[in-house]
FILUM-235778 format. One record per residue (C-alpha): residue number from 0; x, z, y. Coordinates in steps of 0.5 Angstrom, whole numbers, plus 500, padded with zeros to 3 digits. Each point is the difference from the previous one (the first is absolute). Example, Ala and Ser with C-alpha at 12.3 -4.5 7.8 and 13.67 -1.06 7.14 Angstrom:
BEGIN
0,525,516,491
1,502,498,507
***
This chain:
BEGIN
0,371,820,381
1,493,499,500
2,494,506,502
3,496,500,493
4,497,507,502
5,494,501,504
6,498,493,505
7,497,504,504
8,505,502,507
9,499,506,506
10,495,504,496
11,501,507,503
12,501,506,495
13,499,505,506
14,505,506,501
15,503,505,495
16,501,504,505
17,493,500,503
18,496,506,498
19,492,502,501
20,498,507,500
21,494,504,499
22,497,506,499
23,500,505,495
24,493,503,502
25,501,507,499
26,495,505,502
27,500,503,507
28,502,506,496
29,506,497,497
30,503,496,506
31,500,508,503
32,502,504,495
33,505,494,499
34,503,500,507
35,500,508,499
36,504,500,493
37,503,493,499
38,503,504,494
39,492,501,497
40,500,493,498
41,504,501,494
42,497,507,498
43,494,498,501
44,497,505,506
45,495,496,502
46,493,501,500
47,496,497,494
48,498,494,503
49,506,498,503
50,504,501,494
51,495,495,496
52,500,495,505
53,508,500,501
54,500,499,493
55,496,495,500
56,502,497,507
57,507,497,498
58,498,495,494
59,494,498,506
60,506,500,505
61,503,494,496
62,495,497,498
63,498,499,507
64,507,498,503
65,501,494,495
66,493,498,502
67,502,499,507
68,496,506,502
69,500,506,506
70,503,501,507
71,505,503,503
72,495,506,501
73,499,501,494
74,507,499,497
75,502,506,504
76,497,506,496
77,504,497,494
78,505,503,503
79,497,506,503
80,500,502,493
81,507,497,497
82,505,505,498
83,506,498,496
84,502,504,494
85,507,496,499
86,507,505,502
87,506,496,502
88,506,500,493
89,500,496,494
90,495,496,498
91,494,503,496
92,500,498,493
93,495,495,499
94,493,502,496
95,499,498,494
96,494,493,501
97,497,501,494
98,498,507,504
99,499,498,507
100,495,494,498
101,493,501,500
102,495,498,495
103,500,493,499
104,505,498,505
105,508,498,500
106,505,505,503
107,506,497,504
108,507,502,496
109,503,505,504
110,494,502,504
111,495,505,500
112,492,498,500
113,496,504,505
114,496,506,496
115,493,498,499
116,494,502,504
117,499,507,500
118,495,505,502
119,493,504,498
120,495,495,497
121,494,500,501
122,496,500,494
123,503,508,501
124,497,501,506
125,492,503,499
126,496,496,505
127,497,504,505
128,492,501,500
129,500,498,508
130,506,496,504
131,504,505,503
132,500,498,508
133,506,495,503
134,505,506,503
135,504,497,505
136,508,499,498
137,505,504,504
138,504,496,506
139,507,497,498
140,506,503,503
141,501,499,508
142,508,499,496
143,497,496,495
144,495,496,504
145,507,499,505
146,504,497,495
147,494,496,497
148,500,497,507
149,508,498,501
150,499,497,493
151,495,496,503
152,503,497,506
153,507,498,496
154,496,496,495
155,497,496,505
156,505,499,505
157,503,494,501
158,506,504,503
159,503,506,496
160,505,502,503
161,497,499,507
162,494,504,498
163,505,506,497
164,503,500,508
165,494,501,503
166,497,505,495
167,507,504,502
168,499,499,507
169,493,502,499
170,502,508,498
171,494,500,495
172,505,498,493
173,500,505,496
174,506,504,499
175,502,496,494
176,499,494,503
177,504,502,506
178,506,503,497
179,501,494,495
180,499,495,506
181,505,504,505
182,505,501,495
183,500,492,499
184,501,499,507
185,496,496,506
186,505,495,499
187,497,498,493
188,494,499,503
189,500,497,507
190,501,493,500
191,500,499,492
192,496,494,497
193,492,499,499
194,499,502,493
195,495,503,497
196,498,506,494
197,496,500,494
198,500,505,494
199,503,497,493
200,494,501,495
201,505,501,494
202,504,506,503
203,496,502,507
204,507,499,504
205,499,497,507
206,502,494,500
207,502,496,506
208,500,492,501
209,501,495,505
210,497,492,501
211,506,498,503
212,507,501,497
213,504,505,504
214,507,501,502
215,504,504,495
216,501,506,505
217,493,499,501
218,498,500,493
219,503,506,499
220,497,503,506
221,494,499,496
222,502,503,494
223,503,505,504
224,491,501,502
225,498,500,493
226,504,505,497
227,498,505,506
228,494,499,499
229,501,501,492
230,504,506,502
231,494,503,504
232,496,500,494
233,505,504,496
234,500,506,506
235,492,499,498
236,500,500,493
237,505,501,496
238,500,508,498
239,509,500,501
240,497,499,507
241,495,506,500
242,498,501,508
243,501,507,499
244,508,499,501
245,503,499,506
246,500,492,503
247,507,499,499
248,500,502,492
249,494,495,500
250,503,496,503
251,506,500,496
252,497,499,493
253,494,494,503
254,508,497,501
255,503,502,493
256,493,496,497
257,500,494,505
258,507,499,499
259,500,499,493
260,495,495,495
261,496,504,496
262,497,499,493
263,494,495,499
264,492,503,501
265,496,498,494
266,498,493,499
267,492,499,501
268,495,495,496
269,501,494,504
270,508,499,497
271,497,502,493
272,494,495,500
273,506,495,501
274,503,502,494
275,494,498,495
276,502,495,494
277,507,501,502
278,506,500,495
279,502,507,499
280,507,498,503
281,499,493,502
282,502,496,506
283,495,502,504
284,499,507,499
285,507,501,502
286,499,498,507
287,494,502,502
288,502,507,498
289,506,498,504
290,496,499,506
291,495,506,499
292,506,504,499
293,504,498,507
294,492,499,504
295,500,508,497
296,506,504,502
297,500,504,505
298,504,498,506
299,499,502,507
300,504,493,502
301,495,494,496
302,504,497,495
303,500,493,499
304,502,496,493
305,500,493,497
306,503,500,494
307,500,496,493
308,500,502,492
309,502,497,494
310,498,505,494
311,501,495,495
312,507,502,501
313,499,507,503
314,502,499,508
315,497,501,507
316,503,499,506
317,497,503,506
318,501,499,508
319,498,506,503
320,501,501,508
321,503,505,503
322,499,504,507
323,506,499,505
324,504,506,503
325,495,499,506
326,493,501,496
327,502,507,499
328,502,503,508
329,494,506,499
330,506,503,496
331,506,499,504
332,503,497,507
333,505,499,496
334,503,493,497
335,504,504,495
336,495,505,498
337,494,494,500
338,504,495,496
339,501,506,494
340,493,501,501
341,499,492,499
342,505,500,494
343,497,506,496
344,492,496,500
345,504,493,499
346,502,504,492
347,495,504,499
348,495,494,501
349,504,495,496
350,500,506,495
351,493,501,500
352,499,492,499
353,505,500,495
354,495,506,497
355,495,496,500
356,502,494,497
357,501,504,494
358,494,503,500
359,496,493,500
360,502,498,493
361,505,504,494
362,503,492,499
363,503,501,508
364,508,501,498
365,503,498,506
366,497,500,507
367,504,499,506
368,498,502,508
369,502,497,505
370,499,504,507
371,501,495,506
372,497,501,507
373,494,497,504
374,501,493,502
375,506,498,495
376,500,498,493
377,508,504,499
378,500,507,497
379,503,506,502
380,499,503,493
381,500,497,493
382,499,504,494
383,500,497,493
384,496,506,496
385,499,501,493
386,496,506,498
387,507,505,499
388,503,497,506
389,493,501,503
390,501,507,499
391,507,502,501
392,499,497,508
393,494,505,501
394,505,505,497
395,506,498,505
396,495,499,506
397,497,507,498
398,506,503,501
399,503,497,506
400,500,502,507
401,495,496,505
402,502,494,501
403,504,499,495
404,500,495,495
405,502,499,492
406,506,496,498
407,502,496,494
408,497,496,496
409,493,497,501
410,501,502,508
411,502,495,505
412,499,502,507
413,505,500,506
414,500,503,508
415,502,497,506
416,504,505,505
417,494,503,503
418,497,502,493
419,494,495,499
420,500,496,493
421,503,493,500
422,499,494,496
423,502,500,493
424,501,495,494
425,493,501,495
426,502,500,494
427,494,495,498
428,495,497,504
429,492,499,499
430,501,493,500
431,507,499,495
432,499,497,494
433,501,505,495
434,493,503,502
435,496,494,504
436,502,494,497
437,496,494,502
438,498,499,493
439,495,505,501
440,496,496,504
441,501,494,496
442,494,495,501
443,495,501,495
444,497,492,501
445,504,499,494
446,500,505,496
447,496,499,493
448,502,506,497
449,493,504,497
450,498,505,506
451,501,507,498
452,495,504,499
453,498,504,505
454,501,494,504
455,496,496,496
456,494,504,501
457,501,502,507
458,500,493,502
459,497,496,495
460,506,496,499
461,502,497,493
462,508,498,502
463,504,503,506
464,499,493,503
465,493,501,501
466,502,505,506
467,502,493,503
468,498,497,507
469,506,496,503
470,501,493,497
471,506,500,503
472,504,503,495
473,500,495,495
474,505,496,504
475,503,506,503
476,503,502,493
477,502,492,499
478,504,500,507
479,503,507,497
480,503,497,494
481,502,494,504
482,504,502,506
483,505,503,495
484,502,493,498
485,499,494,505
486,506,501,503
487,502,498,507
488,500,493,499
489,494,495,502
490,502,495,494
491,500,506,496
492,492,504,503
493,497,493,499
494,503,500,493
495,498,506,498
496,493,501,504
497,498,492,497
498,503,503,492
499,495,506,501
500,493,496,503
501,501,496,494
502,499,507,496
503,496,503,504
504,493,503,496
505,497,502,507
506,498,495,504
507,502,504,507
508,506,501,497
509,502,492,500
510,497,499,506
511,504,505,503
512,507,497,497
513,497,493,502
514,499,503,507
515,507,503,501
516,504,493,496
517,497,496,505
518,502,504,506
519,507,501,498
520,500,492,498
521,498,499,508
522,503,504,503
523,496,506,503
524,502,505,496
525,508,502,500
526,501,503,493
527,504,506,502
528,494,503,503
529,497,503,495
530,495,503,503
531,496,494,503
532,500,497,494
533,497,505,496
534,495,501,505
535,499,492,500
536,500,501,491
537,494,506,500
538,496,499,507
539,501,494,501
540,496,493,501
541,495,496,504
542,495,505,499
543,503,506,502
544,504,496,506
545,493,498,502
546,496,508,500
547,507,503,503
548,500,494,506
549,493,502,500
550,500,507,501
551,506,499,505
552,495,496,505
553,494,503,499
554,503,507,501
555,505,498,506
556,494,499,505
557,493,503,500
558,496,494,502
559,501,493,498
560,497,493,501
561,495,497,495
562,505,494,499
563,505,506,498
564,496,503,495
565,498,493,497
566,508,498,499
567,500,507,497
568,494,499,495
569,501,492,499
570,507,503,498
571,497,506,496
572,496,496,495
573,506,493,499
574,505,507,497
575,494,502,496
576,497,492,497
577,506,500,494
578,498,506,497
579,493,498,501
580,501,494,497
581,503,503,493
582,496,506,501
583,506,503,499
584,497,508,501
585,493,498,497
586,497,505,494
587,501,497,493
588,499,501,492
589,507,503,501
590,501,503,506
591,497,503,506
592,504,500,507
593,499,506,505
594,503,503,506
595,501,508,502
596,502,503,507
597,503,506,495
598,501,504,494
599,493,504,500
600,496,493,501
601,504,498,493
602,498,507,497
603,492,500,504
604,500,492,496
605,502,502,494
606,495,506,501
607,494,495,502
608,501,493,495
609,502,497,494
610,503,494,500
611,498,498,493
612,507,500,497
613,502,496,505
614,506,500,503
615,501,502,508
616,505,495,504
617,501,503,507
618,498,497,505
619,505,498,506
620,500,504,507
621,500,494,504
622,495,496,496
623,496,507,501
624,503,500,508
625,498,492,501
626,491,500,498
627,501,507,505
628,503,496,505
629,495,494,499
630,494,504,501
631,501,504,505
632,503,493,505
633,494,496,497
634,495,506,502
635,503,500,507
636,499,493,501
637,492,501,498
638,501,496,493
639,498,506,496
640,497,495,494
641,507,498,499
642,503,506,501
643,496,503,493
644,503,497,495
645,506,503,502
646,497,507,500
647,497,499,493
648,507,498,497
649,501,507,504
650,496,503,496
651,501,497,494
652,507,501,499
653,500,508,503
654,493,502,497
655,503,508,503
656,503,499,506
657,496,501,506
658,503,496,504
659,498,494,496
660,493,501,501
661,501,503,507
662,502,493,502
663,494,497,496
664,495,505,504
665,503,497,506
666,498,493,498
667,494,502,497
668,498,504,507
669,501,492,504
670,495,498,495
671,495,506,501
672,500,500,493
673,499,509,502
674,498,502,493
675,505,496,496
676,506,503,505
677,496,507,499
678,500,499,492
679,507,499,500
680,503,506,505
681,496,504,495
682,503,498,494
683,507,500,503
684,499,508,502
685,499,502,493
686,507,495,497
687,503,502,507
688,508,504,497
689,501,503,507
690,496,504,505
691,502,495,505
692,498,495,497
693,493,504,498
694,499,501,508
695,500,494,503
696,496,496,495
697,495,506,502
698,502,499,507
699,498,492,499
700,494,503,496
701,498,503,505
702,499,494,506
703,497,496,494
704,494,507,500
705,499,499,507
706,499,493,500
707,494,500,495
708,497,505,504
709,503,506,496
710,502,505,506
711,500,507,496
712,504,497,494
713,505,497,505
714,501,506,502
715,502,503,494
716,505,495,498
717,503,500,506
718,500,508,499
719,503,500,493
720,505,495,502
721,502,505,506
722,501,505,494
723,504,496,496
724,505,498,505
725,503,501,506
726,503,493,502
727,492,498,500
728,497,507,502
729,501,499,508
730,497,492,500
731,495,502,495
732,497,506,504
733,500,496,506
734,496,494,497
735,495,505,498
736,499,503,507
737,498,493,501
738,495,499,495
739,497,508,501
740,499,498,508
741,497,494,498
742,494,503,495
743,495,504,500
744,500,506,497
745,506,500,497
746,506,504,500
747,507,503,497
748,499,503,492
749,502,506,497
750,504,498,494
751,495,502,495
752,495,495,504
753,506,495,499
754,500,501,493
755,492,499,499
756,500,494,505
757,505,496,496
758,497,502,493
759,494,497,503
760,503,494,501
761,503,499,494
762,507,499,503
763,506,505,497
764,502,506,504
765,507,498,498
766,503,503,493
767,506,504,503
768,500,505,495
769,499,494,495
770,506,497,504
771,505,507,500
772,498,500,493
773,504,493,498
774,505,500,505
775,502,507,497
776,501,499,492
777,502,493,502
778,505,502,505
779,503,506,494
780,499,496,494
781,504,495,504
782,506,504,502
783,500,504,494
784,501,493,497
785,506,499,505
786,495,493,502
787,503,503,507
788,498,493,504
789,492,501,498
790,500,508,501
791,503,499,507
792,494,496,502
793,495,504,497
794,502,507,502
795,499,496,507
796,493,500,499
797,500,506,498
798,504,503,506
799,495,496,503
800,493,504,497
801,504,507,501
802,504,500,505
803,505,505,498
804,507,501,502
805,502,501,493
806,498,494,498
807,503,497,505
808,507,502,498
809,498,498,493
810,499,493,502
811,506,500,505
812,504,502,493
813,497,494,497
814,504,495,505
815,506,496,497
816,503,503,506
817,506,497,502
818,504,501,507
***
């Protein structure tokens, strides 16, 4: 009833459709003898150094796109030298990892690795006496340099659909392009929606986005865009469309290719990296080779998944969205013929999904997929898979016309009178409880049981309890066992609330039926309304009543009058005297009291201190909630004096969450106490658990710079907080503009300046390596151990880091989603 996952709210996971592209750095040679013989990639008739720097391109083009690298230009000589390997029918038969794996990393089930680097080494070459003169490179392809340019202007378009119209006007699309577009059809590009195109880094498809939800019709124009251009892509690399054959037989086989999803290419590095110190066939490699594996297909109409596992019992159910009829209107005008083409892709995804599940680990014995279509949450197709049922589905699809589909069990799928796919019942979904019981996301705060190992050494936790941030649960688990038995009678709650204060070993626990027993017995509470008296039992008192008041006045208007405020903090301080007076959360010989806004400021504590065999009392929210608002009124109010024994509480008590030091620099700030300020920002970035929180206390550090006169060092932080993140990158670059007109002399940084300037003040360039490692093997340590409430905060920190859109589907399979 109560979130006792990760506090923090609204952080921006980013896009798991957006995708970077950059460049793949052929030689002038190459590119020309690419966009001469695209089929000369895979023979290798490239000039020697085209050959060498292809090889070695593709790890550095990775490497590149999960750093954040590149531009638009660049990315379209990726694609200038893309040619597919892969022929529609049956799925290949996956290569052995243990064969595909390079040296040193881990190979995803089912997928092959990249072949390593190769090309002549240098040691072989003899050295030349004298340097032989620079010969100046050939000039691209005019065709080449032409598609480069399209590619150009797609990827920075803001209207995709607009830009193809004027290019086909224009009378300079090349043939391949004209013919795809004018067997489209002009009315699928006038008037269509604004959206926009980005190439998938996984599987170099075209990928199209749109900021604003469109209308079904409208989306499936723009998916009808985004298969086209996948298909022009087919008729310029593929060898079944060979340009030497007349346009209608190329034609024809960029639609037998485009109508079906294909095989996976191979996984890259960066999946492998996230697989390090992971169970063989755990938890978490099950569903991050899921998501690699649905990121990976080779589908001309993008393929989105959620989807949940329970390897302990062997299931994956996965929800996977197929196009409508209307996204396939480059094969027919038909109705008829374009809900066939629908049915075929809608099978031939869910079977390559179901495939997939499989490959993730040998423990998956029951996989179901169900198909729904963009906007609903019904599916059109529900497949209940085992690895034979799996098999004899391809066999039946092989051997049925187009459009027709397999009957029988393990199929359900039924059409509406014009053929398109209607609405089924699925055989299990992702939330039932025979894959996703809420117990798998039970609260940990109260679990005493040893920290399995792995666990215990990612995060340093003694017991599974020590991954625990909510104080709330002590009294959410008495409320659970309670509610079955207080009945529906005033007389008989109060009875039994008073029965269980009495034998209450917590005392929030006895306050809590003090709390709901008096309000029974004076009227406020009506006991038929369970949900206002568990809210009163687990989150009430005259603590929390005041912060929340609190909260609602200060929030509902920007400016306040000072007797406001002084009502506010006098109201603050009178809530906060009781635990004053009993030093109800002050450290003792036995215990040490602790507040945490998420599960990787627990892991980041118990990294950082030892409690001296004490044991650690959580602190509550509103005790925390309550020394923040105080300090922040009494600042306003210019009592700054009085507002520091509310930030060094702060501080006390949440020794690793920024924001309580960031609350005690601003008090320290109003006391000009500058030195003091910038010490504890520079603490607060080398314990900080997330990039947010490492940006802005770099940010806040560096005005606290500028102020002791310190303009370059300013300058860097606030570059290096830009770096970071980018809900602080257009303030923070815009303060230091500021400081740059105002000095002498001082100007932006390269990045390697900014490193040296911050080294020299001694202030952390921010870990975020440090931080990707923790979060990691935190992250899998957890979910291998079905501790899926902690691994779901923790992947998000890491998604935060990484950004990537395996990940992000990876952290969405970690909600206890419910409809």
């Amino acid at each position: 009833m109560a979130d006792t996952q990760d506090k923090r709210q609204g952080r921006r996971q980013g896009s798991a459709r957006a995708a970077l592209v950059v460049g793949c750095g052929l030689c002038a040679a190459g590119i020309a003898a690419a966009a001469a013989q695209p089929e000369a990639l895979l023979s290798g008739a490239l000039c020697a150094g085209g050959a060498a720097v292809l090889a070695a391109s593709v790890h550095e083009l990775r490497a590149a796109r999960r750093l954040g690298t590149g531009d638009a230009q660049a990315g379209e000589a990726e694609t200038a030298a893309r040619v597919e390997q892969e022929t529609p029918g049956e799925p290949e038969a996956a290569a052995s990892p243990e064969a595909c794996a390079e040296p040193g990393a881990e190979a995803l089930p089912g997928a092959a690795a990249d072949a390593p680097p190769h090309g002549p080494e240098a040691a072989d070459a003899p050295e030349p006496s004298v340097p032989e003169p620079r010969r100046p490179a050939p000039s691209p392809d005019p065709d080449q340099q032409r598609w480069l340019e399209i590619e150009s202007l797609l990827l920075r378009s803001n209207d995709v659909a607009a830009s193809l119209a004027d290019l086909l006007r224009s009378g300079e699309s090349p043939a391949e392009l004209r013919v795809v577009l004018e067997r489209l059809g002009p009315e699928q590009l006038d008037g269509a929606p604004k959206f926009e195109a980005t190439r998938n880094e996984h599987n170099s498809r075209w990928a199209m986005w749109c900021a604003a939800e469109p209308a079904d019709d409208d989306y499936d124009r723009m998916e009808a865009v985004e298969l086209a251009l996948n298909a022009v892509d087919h008729l310029r690399f593929h060898p079944s469309c060979n340009s030497e054959l007349p346009m209608d037989r190329r034609v024809a086989a960029a639609l037998e290719l485009a109508g079906a999803p294909l095989v996976p290419s191979p996984a890259d590095d960066a999946a492998r990296a996230y697989l390090s110190g992971a169970e063989k066939d755990g938890e978490w490699r099950a569903r991050l080779c899921i998501a690699d594996f649905a990121k990976r297909i080779r589908s001309d109409v993008h393929m989105d998944i959620m989807f949940q596992v329970n390897i302990g019992d062997g299931i994956a159910v996965i929800d996977l969205e197929v196009p409508r009829p209307g996204a396939f209107a480059l094969f027919s005008h038909d109705t008829a013929e374009r809900a066939a083409v629908a049915r075929t892709f809608a099978l031939r995804s869910c079977l390559l999904m179901g495939e997939g599940a499989f490959r993730a680990s040998a423990r998956m014995a029951r996989v179901v997929v169900n198909g729904h279509e963009h906007g609903t949450h019904t599916p059109v197709i529900s497949l209940d898979l085992t690895p034979s049922g799996l098999g004899r589905l391809w066999e039946e699809a092989a051997a049925l016309a187009a459009g027709e589909l397999p009957r029988g069990l393990g199929i359900r799928w039924f059409t509406s009178a014009d053929g398109r796919l209607a609405p089924v019942e699925p055989f299990m979904e992702r939330w039932d409880d025979a894959i996703a019981p809420l117990s798998r996301w039970g609260d940990v705060e109260e679990n005493r049981l040893p920290a399995p190992g792995a666990v215990a050494a990612t995060c340093k936790a003694t017991s599974i309890s020590d991954l625990g941030i909510n104080e709330k649960t002590v009294r959410i688990s008495a409320w659970n066992e309670a509610s079955g038995w207080i009945g529906y009678s005033t007389r008989r709650a109060v009875a039994a609330f008073e029965a269980r204060r009495k034998k209450a070993a917590d005392a929030t626990v006895a306050e809590a039926c003090a709390r709901v027993s008096r309000a029974l017995v004076e009227g406020e509470l009506d006991v038929v309304d369970r949900k206002a008296m568990a809210l009163l039992f687990v989150d009430g008192g005259e603590l929390t009543d005041v912060v929340r008041s609190t909260a609602r006045r200060l929030n509902r208007q920007p400016v306040h009058t000072a007797e406001e405020l002084e009502t506010a903090v006098a109201r603050l301080e009178a809530a906060l005297e009781p635990a004053a007076q009993t030093a109800r959360y002050e450290d003792d010989t036995e215990n040490v009291f602790r507040y945490f806004n998420s599960t990787a400021e627990r892991v980041r504590y118990n990294h950082l201190v030892r409690d001296d065999g004490r044991e650690l009392r959580l602190v509550p929210d509103e005790y925390y909630a309550a020394h923040t608002q105080a300090a922040s009124i009494l600042v306003a109010l210019g009592r700054a004096e009085e507002a520091l024994p509310h930030a060094d509480e702060l501080v006390r008590v949440a020794p690793v969450t920024p924001g309580a030091a960031l609350t005690r620099v601003r008090v320290l700030e109003e006391l000009s106490r500058i030195y003091e300020a910038r010490d504890l920002l520079v603490d607060a970035i080398g314990y900080a658990s997330c990039l947010s929180d490492m940006a802005v206390c770099l940010y806040r550090l560096a005005f606290m710079e500028w102020k002791l006169g310190r303009a370059k060092t300013s300058i860097a932080c606030y570059q290096r907080a830009a770096d970071l993140n980018t809900e602080v990158s257009e303030r923070a670059l815009r303060e230091m503009n500021d400081v740059i007109e105002t000095s002498r002399g001082i100007s932006a940084l390269s990045a390697e300046e900014v490193r040296d300037e911050l080294a020299a003040a001694r202030i952390p360039y921010g870990d975020v390596e440090g931080l990707r490692t923790m979060a990691r093997e935190a992250a899998i340590a957890c979910t291998d151990a079905g501790l899926l409430s902690a691994a779901r905060t923790l992947t998000g920190v890491l998604l935060e880091v990484e950004g990537d859109d395996v990940l992000q589907d990876v952290y969405g399979s970690l909600l206890p989603t419910r409809p």
